[in-house]
mmCIF file of the C-alpha atoms, coordinates in Angstrom:
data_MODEL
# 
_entry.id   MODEL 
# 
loop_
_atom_site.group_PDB 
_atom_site.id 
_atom_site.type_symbol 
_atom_site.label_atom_id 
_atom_site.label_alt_id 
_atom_site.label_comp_id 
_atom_site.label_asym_id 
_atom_site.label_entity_id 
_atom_site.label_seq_id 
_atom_site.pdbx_PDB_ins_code 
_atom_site.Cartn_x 
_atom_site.Cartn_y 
_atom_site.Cartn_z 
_atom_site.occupancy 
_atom_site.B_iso_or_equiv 
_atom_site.pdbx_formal_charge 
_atom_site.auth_seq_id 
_atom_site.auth_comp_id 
_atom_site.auth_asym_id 
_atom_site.auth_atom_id 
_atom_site.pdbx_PDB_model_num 
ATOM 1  C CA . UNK A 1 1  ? -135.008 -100.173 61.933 1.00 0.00 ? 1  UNK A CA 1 
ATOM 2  C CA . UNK A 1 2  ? -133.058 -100.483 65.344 1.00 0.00 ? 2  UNK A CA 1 
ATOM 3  C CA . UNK A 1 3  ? -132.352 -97.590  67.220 1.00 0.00 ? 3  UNK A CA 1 
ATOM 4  C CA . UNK A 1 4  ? -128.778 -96.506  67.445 1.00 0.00 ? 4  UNK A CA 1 
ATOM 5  C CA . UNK A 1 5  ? -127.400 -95.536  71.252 1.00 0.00 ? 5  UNK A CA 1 
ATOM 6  C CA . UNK A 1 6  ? -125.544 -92.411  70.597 1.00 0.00 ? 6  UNK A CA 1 
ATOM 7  C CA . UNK A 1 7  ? -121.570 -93.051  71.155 1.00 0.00 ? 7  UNK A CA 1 
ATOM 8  C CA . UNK A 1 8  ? -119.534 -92.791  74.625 1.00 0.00 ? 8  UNK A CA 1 
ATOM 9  C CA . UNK A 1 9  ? -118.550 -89.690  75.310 1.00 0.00 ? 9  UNK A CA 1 
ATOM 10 C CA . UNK A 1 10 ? -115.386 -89.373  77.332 1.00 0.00 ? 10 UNK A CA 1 
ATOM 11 C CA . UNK A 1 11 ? -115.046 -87.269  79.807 1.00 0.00 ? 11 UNK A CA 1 
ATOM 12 C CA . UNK A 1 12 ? -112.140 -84.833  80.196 1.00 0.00 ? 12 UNK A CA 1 
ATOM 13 C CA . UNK A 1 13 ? -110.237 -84.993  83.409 1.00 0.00 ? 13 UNK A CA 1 
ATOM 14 C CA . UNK A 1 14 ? -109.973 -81.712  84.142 1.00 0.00 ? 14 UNK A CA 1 
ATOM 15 C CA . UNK A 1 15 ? -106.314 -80.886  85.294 1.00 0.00 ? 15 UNK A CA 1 
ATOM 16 C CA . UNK A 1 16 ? -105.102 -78.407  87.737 1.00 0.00 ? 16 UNK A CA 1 
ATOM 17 C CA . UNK A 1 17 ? -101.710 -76.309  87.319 1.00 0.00 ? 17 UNK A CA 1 
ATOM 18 C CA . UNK A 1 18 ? -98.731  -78.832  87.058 1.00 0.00 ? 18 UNK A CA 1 
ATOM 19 C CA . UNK A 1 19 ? -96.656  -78.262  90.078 1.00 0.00 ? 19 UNK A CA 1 
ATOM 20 C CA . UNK A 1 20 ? -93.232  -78.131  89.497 1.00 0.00 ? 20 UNK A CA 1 
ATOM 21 C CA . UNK A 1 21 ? -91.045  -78.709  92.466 1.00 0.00 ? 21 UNK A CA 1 
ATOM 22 C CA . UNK A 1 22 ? -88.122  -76.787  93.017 1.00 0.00 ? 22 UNK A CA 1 
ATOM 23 C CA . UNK A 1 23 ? -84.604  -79.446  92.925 1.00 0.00 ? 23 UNK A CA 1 
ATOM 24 C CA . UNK A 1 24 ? -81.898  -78.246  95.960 1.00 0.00 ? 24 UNK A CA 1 
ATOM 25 C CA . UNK A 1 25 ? -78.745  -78.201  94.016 1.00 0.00 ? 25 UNK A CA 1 
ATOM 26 C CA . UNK A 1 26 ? -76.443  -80.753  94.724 1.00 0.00 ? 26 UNK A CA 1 
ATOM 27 C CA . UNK A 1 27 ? -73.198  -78.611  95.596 1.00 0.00 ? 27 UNK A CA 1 
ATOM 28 C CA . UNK A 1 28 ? -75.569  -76.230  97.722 1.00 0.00 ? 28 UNK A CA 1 
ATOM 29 C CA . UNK A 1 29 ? -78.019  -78.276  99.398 1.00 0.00 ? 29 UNK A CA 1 
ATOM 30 C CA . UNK A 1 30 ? -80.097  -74.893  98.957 1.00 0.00 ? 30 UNK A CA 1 
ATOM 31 C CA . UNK A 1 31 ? -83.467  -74.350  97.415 1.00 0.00 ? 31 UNK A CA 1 
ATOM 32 C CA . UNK A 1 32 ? -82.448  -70.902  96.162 1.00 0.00 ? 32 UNK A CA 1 
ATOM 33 C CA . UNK A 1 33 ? -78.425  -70.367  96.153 1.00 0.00 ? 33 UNK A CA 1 
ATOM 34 C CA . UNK A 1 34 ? -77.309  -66.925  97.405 1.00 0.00 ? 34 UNK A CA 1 
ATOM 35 C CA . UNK A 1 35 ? -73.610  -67.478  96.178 1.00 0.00 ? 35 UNK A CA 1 
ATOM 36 C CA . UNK A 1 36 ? -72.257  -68.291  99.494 1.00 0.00 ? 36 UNK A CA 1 
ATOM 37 C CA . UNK A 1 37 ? -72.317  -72.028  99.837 1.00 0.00 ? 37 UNK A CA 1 
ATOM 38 C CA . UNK A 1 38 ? -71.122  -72.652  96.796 1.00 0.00 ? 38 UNK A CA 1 
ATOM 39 C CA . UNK A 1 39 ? -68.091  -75.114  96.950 1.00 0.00 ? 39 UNK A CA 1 
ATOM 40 C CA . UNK A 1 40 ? -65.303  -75.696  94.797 1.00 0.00 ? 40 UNK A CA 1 
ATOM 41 C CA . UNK A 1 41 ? -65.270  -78.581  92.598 1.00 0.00 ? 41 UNK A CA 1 
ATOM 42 C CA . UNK A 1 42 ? -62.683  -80.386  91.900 1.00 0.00 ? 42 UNK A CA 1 
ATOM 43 C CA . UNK A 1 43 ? -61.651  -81.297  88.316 1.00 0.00 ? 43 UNK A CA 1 
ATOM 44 C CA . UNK A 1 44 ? -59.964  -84.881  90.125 1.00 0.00 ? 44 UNK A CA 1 
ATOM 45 C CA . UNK A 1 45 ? -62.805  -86.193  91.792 1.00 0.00 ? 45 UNK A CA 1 
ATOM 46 C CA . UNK A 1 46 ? -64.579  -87.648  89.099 1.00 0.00 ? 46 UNK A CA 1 
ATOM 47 C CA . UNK A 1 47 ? -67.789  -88.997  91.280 1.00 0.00 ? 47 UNK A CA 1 
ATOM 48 C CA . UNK A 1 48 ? -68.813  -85.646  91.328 1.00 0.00 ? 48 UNK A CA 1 
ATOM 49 C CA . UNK A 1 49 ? -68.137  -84.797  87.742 1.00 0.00 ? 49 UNK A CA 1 
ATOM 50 C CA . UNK A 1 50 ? -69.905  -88.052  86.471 1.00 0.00 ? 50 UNK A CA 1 
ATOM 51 C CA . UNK A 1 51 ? -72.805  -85.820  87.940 1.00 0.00 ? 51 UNK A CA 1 
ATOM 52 C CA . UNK A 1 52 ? -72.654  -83.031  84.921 1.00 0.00 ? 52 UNK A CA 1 
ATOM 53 C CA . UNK A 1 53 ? -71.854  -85.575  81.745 1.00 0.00 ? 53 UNK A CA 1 
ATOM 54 C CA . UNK A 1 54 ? -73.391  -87.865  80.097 1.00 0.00 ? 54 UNK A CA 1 
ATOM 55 C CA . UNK A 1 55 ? -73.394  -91.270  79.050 1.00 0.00 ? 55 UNK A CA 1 
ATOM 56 C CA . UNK A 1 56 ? -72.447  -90.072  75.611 1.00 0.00 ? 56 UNK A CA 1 
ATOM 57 C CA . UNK A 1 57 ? -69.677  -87.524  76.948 1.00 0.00 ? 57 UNK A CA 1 
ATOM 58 C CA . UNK A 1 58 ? -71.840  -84.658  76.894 1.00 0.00 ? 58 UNK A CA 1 
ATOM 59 C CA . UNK A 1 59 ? -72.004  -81.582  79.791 1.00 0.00 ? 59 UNK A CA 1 
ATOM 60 C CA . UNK A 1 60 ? -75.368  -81.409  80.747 1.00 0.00 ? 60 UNK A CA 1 
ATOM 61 C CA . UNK A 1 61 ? -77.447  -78.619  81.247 1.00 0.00 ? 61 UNK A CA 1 
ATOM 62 C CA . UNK A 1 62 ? -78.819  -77.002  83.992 1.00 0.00 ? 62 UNK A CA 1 
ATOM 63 C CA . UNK A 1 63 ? -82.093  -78.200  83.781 1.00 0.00 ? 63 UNK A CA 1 
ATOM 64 C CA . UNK A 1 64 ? -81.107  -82.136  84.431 1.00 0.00 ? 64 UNK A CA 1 
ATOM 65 C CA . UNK A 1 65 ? -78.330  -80.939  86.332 1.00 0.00 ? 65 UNK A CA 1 
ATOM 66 C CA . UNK A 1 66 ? -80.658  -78.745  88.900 1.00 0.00 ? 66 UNK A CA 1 
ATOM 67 C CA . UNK A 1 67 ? -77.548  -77.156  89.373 1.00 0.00 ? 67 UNK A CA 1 
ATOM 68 C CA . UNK A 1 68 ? -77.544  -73.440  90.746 1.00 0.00 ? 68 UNK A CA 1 
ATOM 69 C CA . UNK A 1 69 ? -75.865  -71.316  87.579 1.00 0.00 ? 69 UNK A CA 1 
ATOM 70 C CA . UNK A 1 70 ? -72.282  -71.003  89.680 1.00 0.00 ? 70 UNK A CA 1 
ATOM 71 C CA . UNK A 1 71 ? -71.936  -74.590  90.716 1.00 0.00 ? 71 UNK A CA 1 
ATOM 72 C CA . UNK A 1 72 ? -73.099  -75.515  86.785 1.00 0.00 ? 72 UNK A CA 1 
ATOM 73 C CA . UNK A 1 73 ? -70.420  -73.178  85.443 1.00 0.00 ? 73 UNK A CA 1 
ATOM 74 C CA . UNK A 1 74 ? -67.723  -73.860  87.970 1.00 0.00 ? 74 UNK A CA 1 
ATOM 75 C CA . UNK A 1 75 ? -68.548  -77.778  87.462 1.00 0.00 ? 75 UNK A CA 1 
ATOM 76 C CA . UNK A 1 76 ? -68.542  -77.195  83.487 1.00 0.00 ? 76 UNK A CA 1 
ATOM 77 C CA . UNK A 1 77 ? -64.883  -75.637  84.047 1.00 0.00 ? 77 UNK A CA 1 
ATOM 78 C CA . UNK A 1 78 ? -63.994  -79.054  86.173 1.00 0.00 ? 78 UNK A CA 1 
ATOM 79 C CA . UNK A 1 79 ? -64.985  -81.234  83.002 1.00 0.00 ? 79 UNK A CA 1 
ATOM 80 C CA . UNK A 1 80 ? -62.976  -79.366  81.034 1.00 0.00 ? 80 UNK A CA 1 
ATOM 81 C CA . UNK A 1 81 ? -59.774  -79.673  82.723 1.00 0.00 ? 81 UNK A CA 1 
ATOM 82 C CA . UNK A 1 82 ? -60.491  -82.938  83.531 1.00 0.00 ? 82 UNK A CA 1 
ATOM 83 C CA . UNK A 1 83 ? -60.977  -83.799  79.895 1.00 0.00 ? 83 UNK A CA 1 
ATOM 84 C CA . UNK A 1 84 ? -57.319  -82.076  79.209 1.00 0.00 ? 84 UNK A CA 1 
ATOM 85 C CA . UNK A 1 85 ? -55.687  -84.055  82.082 1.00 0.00 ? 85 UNK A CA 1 
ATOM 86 C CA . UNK A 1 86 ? -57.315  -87.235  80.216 1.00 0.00 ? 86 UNK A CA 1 
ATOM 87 C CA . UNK A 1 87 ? -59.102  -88.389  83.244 1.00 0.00 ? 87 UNK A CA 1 
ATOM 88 C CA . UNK A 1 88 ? -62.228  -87.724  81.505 1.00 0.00 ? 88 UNK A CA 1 
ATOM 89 C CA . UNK A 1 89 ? -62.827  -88.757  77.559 1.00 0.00 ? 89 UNK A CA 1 
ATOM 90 C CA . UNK A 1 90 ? -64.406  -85.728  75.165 1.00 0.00 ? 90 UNK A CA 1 
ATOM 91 C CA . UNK A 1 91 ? -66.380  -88.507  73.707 1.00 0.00 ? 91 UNK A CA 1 
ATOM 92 C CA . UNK A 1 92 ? -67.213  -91.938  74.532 1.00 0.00 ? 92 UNK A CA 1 
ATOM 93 C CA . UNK A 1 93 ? -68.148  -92.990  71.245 1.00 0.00 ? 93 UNK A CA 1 
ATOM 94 C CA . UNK A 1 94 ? -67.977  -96.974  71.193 1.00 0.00 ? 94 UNK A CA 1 
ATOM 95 C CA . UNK A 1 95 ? -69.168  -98.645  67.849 1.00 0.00 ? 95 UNK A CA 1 
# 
C-alpha cells in the first residue's frame, strides 16, 4: 500500500486589532467637533445636500455620512425643507 502525505495545513494569518480611522466631518473639518465650527447648511445648495441622501432618496446615517451629530441633524433638517420646496424628490423611484 502507498503511503498517504498527511493534508496541507493552512496556516492562520494571525491579525492584529483592525484600526479604524477616525473621518473629519465634512462641515467641521475637525476630528472631534466641539460645537463651535459647526456651519449652517443651507436647505438651497443642493451640492452639499447630495452629501446626506442617497441614490434611492434616502438620508443617510451618520456612519457613511462621518458627520459630527449637529452637522448630521442640522443637514437632515436641510433635506427636509428642501424636499418641501421640491428642490429635492422624497423618492427617486424610477421603474
Amino acid at each position: 500500500m502507498a503511503r498517504r502525505t498527511p493534508a496541507r495545513r493552512r496556516r492562520r494569518r494571525t491579525r492584529g486589532p483592525k484600526t479604524i480611522r477616525k473621518r473629519a466631518c465634512p462641515g467641521c473639518g475637525q476630528m472631534t467637533c466641539d460645537n463651535t465650527r459647526v456651519p449652517y447648511v443651507d436647505y438651497k445648495d443642493l451640492a452639499v445636500l447630495r452629501r446626506f441622501v442617497s441614490d434611492r432618496g434616502k438620508i443617510r446615517s451618520r456612519r457613511v455620512t462621518g458627520a459630527c451629530t449637529q452637522y448630521q441633524r442640522r443637514g437632515a433638517i436641510a433635506v427636509k425643507n428642501a424636499r418641501e420646496m421640491a428642490l429635492l424628490p422624497y423618492t427617486n423611484n424610477q421603474r
